[in-house]
C-alpha positions in Angstrom: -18.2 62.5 33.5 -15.4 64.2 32.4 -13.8 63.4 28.7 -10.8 61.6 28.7 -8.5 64.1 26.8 -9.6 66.8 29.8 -6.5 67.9 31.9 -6.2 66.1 35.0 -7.5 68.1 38.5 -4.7 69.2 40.5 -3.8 67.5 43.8 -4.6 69.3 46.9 -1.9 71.3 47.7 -2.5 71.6 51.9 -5.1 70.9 54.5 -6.4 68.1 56.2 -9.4 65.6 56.0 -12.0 65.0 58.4 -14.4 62.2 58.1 -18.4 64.1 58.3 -21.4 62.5 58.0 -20.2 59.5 55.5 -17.9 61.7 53.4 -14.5 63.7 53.2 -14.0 66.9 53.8 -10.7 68.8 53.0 -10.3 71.6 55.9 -7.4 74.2 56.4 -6.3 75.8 59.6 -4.0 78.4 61.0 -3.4 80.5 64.1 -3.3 80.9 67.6 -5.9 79.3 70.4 -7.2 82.7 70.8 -10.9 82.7 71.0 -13.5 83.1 69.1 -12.2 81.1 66.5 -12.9 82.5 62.7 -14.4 80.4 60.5 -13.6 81.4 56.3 -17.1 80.5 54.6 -16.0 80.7 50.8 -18.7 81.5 48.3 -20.3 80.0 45.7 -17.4 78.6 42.7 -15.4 78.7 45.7 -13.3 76.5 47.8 -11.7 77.2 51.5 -8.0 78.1 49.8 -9.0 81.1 48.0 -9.6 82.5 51.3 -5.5 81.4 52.1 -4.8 85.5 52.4 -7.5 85.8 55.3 -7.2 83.0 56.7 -2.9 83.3 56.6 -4.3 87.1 58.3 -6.4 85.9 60.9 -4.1 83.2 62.2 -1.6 85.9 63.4 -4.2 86.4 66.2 -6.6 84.1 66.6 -7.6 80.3 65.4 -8.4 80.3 61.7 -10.4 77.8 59.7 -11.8 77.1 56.3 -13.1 74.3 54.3 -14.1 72.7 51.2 -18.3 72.3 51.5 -19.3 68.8 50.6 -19.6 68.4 46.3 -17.0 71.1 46.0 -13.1 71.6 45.8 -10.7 69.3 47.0 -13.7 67.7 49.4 -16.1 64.5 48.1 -17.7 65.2 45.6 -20.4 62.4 45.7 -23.0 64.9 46.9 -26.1 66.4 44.7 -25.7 69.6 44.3 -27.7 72.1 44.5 -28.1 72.1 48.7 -30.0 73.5 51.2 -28.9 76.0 54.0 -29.8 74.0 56.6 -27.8 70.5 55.0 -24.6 72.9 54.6 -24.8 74.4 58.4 -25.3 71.1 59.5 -22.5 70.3 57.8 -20.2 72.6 58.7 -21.1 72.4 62.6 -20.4 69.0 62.4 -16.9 69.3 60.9 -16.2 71.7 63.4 -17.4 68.9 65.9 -15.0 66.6 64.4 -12.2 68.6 63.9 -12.3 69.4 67.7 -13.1 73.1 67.7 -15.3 74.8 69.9 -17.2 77.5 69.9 -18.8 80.2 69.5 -17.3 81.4 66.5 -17.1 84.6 64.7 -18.3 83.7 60.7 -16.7 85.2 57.7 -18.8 84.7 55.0 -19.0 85.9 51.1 -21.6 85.6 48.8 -23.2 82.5 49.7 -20.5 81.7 52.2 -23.1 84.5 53.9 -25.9 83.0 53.4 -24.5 80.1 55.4 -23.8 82.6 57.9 -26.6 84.7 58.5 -28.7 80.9 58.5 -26.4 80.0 61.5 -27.3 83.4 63.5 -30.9 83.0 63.0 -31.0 79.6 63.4 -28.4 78.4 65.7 -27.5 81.8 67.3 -25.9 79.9 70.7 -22.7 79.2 68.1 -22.6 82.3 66.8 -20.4 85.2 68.0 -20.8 87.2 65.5 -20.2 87.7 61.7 -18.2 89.5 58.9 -20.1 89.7 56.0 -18.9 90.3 52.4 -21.4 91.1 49.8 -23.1 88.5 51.8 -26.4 86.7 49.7 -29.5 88.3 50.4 -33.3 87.1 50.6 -34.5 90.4 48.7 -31.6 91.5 46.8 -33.5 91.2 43.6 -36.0 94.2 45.2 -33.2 96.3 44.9 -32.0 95.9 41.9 -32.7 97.3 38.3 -34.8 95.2 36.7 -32.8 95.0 33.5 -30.2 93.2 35.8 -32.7 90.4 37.3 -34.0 90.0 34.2 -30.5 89.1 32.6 -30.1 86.8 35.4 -33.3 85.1 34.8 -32.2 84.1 31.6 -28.8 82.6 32.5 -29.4 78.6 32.7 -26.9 76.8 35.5 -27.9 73.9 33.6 -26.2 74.1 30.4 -23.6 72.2 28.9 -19.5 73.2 29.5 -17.3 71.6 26.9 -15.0 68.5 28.7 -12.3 70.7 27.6 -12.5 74.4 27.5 -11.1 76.1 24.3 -7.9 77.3 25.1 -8.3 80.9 24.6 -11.7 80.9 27.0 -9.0 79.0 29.8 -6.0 81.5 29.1 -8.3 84.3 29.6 -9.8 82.8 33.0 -6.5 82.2 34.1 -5.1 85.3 33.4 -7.5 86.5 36.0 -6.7 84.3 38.7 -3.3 84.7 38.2 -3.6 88.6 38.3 -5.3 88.3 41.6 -3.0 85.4 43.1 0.1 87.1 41.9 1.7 87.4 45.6 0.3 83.8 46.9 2.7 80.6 47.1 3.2 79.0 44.5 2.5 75.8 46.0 -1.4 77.2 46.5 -1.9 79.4 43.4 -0.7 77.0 41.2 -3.1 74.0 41.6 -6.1 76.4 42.9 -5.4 78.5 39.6 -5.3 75.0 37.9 -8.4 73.6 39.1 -10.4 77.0 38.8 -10.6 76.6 35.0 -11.2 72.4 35.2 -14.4 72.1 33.4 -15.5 70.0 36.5 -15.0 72.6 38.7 -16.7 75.1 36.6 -19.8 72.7 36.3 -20.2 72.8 40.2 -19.8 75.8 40.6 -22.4 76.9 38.3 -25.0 73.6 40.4 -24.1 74.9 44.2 -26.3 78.1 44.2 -28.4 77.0 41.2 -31.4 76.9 43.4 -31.1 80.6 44.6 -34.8 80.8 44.8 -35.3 78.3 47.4 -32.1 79.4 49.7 -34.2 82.7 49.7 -37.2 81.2 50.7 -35.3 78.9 53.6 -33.2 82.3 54.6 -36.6 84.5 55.0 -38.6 81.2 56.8 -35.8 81.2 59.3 -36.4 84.6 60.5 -33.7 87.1 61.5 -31.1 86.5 63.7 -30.7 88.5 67.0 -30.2 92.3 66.6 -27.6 92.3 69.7 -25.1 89.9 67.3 -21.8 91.8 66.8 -22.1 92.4 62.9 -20.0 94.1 60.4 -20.5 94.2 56.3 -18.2 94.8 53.7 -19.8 96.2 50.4 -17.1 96.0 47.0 -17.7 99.7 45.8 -15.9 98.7 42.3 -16.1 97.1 39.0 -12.8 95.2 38.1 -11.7 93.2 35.8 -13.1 90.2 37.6 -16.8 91.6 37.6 -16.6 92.5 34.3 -15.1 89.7 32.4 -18.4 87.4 34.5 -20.4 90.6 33.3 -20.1 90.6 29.6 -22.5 92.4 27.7 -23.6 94.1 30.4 -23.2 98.1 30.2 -21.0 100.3 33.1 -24.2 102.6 33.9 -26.2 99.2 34.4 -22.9 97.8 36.7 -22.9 101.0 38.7 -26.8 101.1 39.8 -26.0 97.3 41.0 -23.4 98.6 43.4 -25.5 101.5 44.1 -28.7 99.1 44.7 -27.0 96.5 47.2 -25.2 99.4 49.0 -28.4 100.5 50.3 -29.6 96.6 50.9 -26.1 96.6 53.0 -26.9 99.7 55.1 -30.8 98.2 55.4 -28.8 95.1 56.9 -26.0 96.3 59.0 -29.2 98.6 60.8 -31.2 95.9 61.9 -28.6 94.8 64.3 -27.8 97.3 67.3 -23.7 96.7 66.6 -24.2 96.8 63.0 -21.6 98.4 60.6 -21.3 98.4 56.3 -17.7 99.2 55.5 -17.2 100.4 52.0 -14.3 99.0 50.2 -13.0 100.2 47.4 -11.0 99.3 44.1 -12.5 95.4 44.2 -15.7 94.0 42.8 -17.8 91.2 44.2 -15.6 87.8 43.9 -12.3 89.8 44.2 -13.1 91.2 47.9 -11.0 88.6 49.6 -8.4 88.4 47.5 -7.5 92.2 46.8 -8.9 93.0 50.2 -7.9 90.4 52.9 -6.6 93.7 54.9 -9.6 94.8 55.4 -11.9 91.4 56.4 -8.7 90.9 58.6 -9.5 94.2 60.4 -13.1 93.6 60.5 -12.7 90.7 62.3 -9.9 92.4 64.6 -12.7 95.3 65.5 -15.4 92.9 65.7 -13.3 90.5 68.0 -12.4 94.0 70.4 -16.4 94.3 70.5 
C-alpha cells in the first residue's frame, strides 16, 4: 500500500480493455489486417506502450498488438507476482482470443517479453509464426557470463523495501532517462508512461515480475526447444548507454563489455539452432533501450521475417 503523500499514477493515456480470465487487461492496437499479426511482448518493468514506436512501425503494414501482462501497467493489478511462463502465455492467448485476433502470429519479444516467446514456440508452436527476439531471456545465460557479474546479481534482493515516495533527486535522475529516450514520442504517451515509470508502485512490480528467474529457467529448459524450421531472427544491443549504466552502477566498463561479449555468443548459439535463424547486431543501444532507440530495426526484422 502506497503512502498517502505518494504522487498519484497517471491515467492511461490510450488502449482498450478486454475482460481475461476474471481480470482487466489494458491492450493497444494498430495497423492493417495484413497477416501474420505482430504481437509487442514488453519485458520485465515494462508495459505494452513503451513499445508505442514499434508497434506505431509495424502498423504501417501489418496488424499490431501489445498489452499490459496481468499485475502490471495500466492492466489489474490484483495478481501475485512473481508468474509463471505458462500462466502469462495462457494469458496472453486468451486475450488474443477475446480481443478477436487470430493467428498464427509473429512474437516480438524482449527480455522476458522473450521468454514468453520462445515458451509459446516450444510449447504451442501451432500459434507461432515465428519470432523477433531482442536480448531475449535465456535458460543458461548465467553459463556465459563472468562470474563476477552473476555473482553481483545474486546479491541484488527484489524483495527490498522502495520508499512510498522516491527522493526527488533519485526520480529526476530516472526521469531524465526516460525523457532522453521518449524525446520524439506524443506527448499524450510519454508524459504519463514517463510519469508512472518512476511511481514507487510501478517500480515495486517491476522489481516482483521476474523475481523468480530461477524457476522461469527451469520451466523454459523443461519445455524443450521449439522447432528448428520456426522463422527466427535476434537482435543483440552491442552497447553500453546511459540506460545500462545508470541500472549498472558500480559496475566497471571492462566487466560491462565481457557481458555483451558473453550473450553475443549465447545469441549466435541460439539463432543456429533454428534452420532460418539470424542474430542481428545493433549498435549504439544497450539492453532496455533496444526498442526505443532502435524500433527501425525490430520494424525491419519483422518486415524480413514476414517476406520469409
Amino acid at each position: 500500500m502506497s503512502d498517502l503523500n505518494a504522487p498519484a499514477e497517471q491515467p492511461v493515456p490510450l488502449g482498450r480493455s478486454f475482460a481475461v480470465q476474471g481480470r482487466k487487461l489494458l491492450a493497444y492496437s494498430a495497423g492493417t489486417a495484413a497477416r501474420p499479426p505482430v504481437v509487442l511482448l514488453p519485458g520485465g518493468g515494462s508495459v505494452g506502450l513503451d513499445l508505442w514506436p514499434v508497434l506505431d512501425g509495424v502498423g504501417q503494414f501489418a496488424t499490431a498488438i501489445t498489452y499490459d501482462r496481468g499485475g502490471t501497467g495500466w492492466s489489474d493489478r490484483e495478481v501475485r507476482l512473481p508468474r509463471s511462463l505458462a500462466a502469462v502465455t495462457e494469458e496472453l492467448l486468451e486475450l488474443l482470443r477475446v480481443a478477436d485476433v487470430a493467428g498464427p502470429y509473429i512474437f516480438v519479444g524482449h527480455s522476458l517479453g522473450g521468454f514468453y516467446a520462445r515458451y509459446l514456440a516450444a510449447r504451442h508452436p501451432e500459434h507461432v509464426a515465428g519470432m523477433v527476439l531482442l536480448e531475449t531471456g535465456h535458460e543458461d545465460l548465467r553459463k556465459y557470463m563472468p562470474k563476477e557479474l552473476t555473482d553481483r546479481w545474486d546479491a541484488f534482493d527484489p524483495d527490498q523495501e522502495l520508499p512510498d515516495v522516491l527522493p526527488q533527486e533519485v526520480a529526476d535522475f530516472y526521469r531524465g532517462l526516460f525523457e532522453q529516450e521518449m524525446t520524439a514520442w506524443p506527448a499524450e504517451i510519454r508524459e504519463p508512461l514517463i510519469a508512472n515509470h518512476v511511481h514507487p508502485d510501478w517500480l515495486r512490480v517491476g522489481m516482483r515480475e521476474a523475481a523468480n528467474i530461477s524457476a522461469l529457467n527451469d520451466e523454459m529448459r523443461a519445455a524443450g526447444p521449439a522447432p528448428a524450421e520456426l522463422p527466427m531472427i535476434s537482435l543483440t544491443a552491442m552497447d553500453i548507454d546511459p540506460f545500462k549504466r545508470a541500472v549498472s552502477m558500480g559496475v566497471s566498463d571492462e566487466l560491462l563489455q565481457a557481458e555483451t561479449e558473453a550473450k553475443l555468443r549465447l545469441y549466435d548459439e541460439l539463432a543456429a539452432t533454428f534452420t532460418r535463424g539470424e542474430n542481428r547486431r545493433i549498435a549504439g543501444v544497450g539492453h532496455a533501450t533496444l526498442p526505443m532507440r532502435r524500433p527501425d530495426a525490430v520494424v525491419q526484422a519483422v518486415r524480413d521475417l514476414m517476406a520469409r
